[in-house]
C-alpha positions in Angstrom: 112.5 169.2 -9.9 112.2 167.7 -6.5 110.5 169.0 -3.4 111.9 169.9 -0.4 110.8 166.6 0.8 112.3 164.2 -1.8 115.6 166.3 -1.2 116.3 165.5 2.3 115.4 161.6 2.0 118.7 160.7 1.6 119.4 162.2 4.8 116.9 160.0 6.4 118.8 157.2 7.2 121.8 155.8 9.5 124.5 158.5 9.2 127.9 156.4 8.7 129.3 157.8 12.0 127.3 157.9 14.9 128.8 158.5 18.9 127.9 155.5 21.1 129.1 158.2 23.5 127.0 160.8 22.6 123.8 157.8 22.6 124.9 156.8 26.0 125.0 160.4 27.6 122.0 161.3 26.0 120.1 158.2 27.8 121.4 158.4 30.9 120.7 162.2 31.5 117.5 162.5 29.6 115.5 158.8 31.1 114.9 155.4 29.1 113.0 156.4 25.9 111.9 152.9 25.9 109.6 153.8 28.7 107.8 155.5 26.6 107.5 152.8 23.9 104.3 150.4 23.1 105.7 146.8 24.0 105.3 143.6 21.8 106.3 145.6 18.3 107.2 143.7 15.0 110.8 144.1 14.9 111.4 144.2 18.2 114.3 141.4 18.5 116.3 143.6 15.4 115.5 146.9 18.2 117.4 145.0 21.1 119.8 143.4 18.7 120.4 147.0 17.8 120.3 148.8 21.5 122.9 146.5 22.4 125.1 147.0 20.1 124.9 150.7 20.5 125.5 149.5 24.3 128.8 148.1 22.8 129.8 150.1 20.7 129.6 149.0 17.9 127.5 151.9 16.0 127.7 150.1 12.6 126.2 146.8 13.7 123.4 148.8 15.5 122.9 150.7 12.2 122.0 147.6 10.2 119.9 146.2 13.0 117.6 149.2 12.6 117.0 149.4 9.6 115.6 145.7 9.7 113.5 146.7 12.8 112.4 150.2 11.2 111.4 147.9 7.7 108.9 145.9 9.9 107.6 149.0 11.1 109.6 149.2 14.6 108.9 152.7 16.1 111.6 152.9 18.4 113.8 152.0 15.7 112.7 155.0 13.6 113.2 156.9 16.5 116.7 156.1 17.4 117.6 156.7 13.2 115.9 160.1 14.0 117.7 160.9 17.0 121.0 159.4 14.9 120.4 162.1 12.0 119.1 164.2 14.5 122.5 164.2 16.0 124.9 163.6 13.3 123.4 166.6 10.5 124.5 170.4 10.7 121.9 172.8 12.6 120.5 174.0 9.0 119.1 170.2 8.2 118.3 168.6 11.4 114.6 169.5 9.9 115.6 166.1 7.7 114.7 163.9 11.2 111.1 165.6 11.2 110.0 162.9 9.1 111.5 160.1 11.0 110.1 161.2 14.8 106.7 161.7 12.3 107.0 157.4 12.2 108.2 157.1 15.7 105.3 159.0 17.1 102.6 157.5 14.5 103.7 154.0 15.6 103.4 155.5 19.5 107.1 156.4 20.0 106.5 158.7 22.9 110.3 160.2 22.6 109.3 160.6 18.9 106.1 163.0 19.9 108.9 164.8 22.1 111.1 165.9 19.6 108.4 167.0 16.8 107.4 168.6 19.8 110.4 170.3 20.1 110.4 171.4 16.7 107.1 173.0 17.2 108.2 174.4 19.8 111.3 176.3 18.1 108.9 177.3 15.3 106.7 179.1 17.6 104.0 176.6 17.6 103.1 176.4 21.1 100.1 174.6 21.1 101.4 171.9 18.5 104.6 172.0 21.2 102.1 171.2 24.3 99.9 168.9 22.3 103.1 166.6 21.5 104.8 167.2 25.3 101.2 166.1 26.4 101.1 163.0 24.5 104.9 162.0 25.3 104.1 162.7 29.0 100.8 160.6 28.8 103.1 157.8 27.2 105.3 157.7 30.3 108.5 159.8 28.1 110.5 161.8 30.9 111.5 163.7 28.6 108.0 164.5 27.7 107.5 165.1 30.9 110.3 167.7 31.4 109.4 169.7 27.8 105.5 170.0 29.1 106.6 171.4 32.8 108.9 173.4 31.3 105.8 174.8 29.1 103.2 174.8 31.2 105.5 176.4 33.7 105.9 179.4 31.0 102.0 179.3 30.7 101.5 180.0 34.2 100.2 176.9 35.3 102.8 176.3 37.9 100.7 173.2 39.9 101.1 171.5 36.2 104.3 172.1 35.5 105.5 171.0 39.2 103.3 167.6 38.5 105.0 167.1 35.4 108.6 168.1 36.3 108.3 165.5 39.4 107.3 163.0 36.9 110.1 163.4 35.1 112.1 163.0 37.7 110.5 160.0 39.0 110.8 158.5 35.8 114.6 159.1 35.9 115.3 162.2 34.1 118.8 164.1 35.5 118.1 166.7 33.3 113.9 166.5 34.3 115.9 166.7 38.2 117.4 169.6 37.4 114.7 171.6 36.0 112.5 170.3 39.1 115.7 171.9 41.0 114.9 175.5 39.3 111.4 175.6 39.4 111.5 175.1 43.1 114.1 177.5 43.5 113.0 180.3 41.0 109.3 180.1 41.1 108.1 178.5 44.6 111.3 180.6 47.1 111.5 176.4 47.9 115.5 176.1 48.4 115.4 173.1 50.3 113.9 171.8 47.3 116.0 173.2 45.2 118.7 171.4 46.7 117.4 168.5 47.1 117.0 168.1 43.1 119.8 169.4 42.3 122.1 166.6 44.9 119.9 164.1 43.4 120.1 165.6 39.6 124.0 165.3 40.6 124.0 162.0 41.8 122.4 160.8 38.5 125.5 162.2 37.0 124.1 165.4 35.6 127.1 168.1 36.2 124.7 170.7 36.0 123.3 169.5 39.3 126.9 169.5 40.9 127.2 172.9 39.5 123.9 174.6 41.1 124.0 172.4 44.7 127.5 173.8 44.5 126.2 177.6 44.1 123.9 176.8 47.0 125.9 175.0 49.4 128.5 177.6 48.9 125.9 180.5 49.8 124.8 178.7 53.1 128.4 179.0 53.8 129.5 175.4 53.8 132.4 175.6 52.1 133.8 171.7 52.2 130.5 170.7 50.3 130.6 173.3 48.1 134.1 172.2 47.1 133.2 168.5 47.1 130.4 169.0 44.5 132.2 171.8 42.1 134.6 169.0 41.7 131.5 166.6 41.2 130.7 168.9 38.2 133.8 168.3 36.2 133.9 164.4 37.4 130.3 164.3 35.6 131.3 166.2 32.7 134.2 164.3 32.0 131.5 161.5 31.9 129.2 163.0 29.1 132.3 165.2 27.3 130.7 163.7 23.7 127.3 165.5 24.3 128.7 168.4 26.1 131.3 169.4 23.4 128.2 168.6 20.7 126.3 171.8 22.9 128.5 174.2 23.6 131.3 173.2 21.3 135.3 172.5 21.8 136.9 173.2 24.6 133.9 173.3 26.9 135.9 171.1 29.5 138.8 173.4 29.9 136.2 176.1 30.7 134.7 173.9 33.7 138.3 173.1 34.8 138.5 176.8 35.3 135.3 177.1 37.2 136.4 174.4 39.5 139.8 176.5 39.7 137.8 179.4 40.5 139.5 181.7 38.1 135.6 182.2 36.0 132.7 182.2 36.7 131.1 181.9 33.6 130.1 179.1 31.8 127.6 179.1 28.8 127.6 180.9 25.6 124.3 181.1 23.5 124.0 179.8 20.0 122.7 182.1 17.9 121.3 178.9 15.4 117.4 177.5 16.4 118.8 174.3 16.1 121.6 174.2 18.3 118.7 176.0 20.8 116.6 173.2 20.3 119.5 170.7 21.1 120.3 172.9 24.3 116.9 172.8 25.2 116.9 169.1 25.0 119.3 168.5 27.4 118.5 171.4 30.0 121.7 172.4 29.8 121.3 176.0 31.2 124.2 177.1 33.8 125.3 179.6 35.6 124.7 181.9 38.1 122.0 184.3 36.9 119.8 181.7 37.1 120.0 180.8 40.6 119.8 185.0 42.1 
């Protein structure tokens, strides 16, 4: 009888459909994985063959090209078929990408160490969690960099986890930005900083950043800019609707379109499913009020 193991390989490979949407959102808000990625790698003209045809579109063609670069050993390759199956797979076997990031990171895939980070994380392992956010960070992942501020924040080691946040952000995280944007707000009394992340997390087309800078703008009593960006949220959302409805489910548009109406002011519902969590957690995506008061 098979393991649990030799059960889930055929999981481990290219899901049929994959959202060029979803890829794109998920770069753009999170920061270039790539940064985080050992250069001169065997395989690497099949990687960029494949990266732009994701860029394109054209998720099929990027499939193949993967596969070639992850056969000569490509890390990023494994990685982006990780983060595909990742994506792709109900909450209850996303554990089926473990393996995958496991090749990523060997090969010195920082994004890779990132997400078996996160897993460790959701399983209560926080020192495997920190270990893996450490390494990704040390790579030059800004995505790293946001998981280990995040956790080091948690730990009480707020000079860390401001260092690490900002390096997120300087390495072009919106959703690194925006947890900058809380720490300063929630742990240092900083709102100028605060704000200041959150216009720029906005600017990089996170709408969680036009959501808070709207919160705060609207409490200094400047009502035109407060306006201006609780219309920015929905413009950015409407940018990223794939990975947004793939959080918080169907529908999660209409909801901001009534925030911007002003007729709610809610905005988030948790999943009750570790997975989902651990997908949430990935992007950042926490709104709403109670955490700005």
């Amino acid at each position: 009888m098979p393991d649990e193991e030799d059960a889930l390989e055929p999981l481990q490979q290219w899901p049929e459909k994959v959202s060029h949407e979803l890829w794109r959102s998920q770069r753009q808000l999170f920061g270039d994985p790539d940064l985080g990625m050992p250069a001169a790698q065997d395989g690497d003209p099949q990687y960029r063959q494949g990266i732009g045809a994701m860029r394109a579109g054209d998720a099929a063609a990027a499939g193949e090209a993967f596969d070639k670069a992850s056969a000569l050993g490509h890390p990023g390759a494994w990685r982006e078929i990780g983060i595909a199956v990742f994506n792709e797979l109900p909450a209850p076997l996303k554990i089926a990408s473990v393996p995958l990031f496991e090749r990523g990171a060997e090969g010195g895939d920082a994004r890779s160490m990132c997400y078996l980070g996160l897993f460790c994380r959701i399983n209560d392992n926080q020192s495997g969690a920190i270990a893996h956010f450490r390494a990704a960070d040390g790579a030059g992942d800004p995505e790293g960099s946001r998981e280990l501020g995040i956790l080091l924040e948690k730990t009480g080691d707020n000079e860390g986890a401001r260092a690490a946040l900002q390096r997120s952000r300087d390495r072009g995280s919106a959703s690194g930005t925006l947890a900058l944007g809380f720490f300063s707000l929630n742990k240092m009394s900083d709102v100028d900083g605060a704000e200041s992340a959150f216009r720029k997390a906005a600017e990089m087309g996170h709408p969680k950043g036009a959501f808070n800078l709207a919160h705060l703008l609207e409490d200094r009593g400047d009502a035109d800019q407060a306006e201006r960006f609780r219309a920015r949220t929905l413009e950015n959302a409407l940018q990223h609707r794939a990975l947004l409805e793939s959080m918080e489910g169907p529908g999660y548009i209409e909801k901001l379109e009534q925030v911007h109406a002003g007729r709610t002011t809610a905005t988030t519902a948790a999943s009750g499913s570790s997975c989902m969590l651990l997908a949430m957690a990935m992007l950042g995506f926490v709104f709403g009020v109670a955490a700005l008061r």
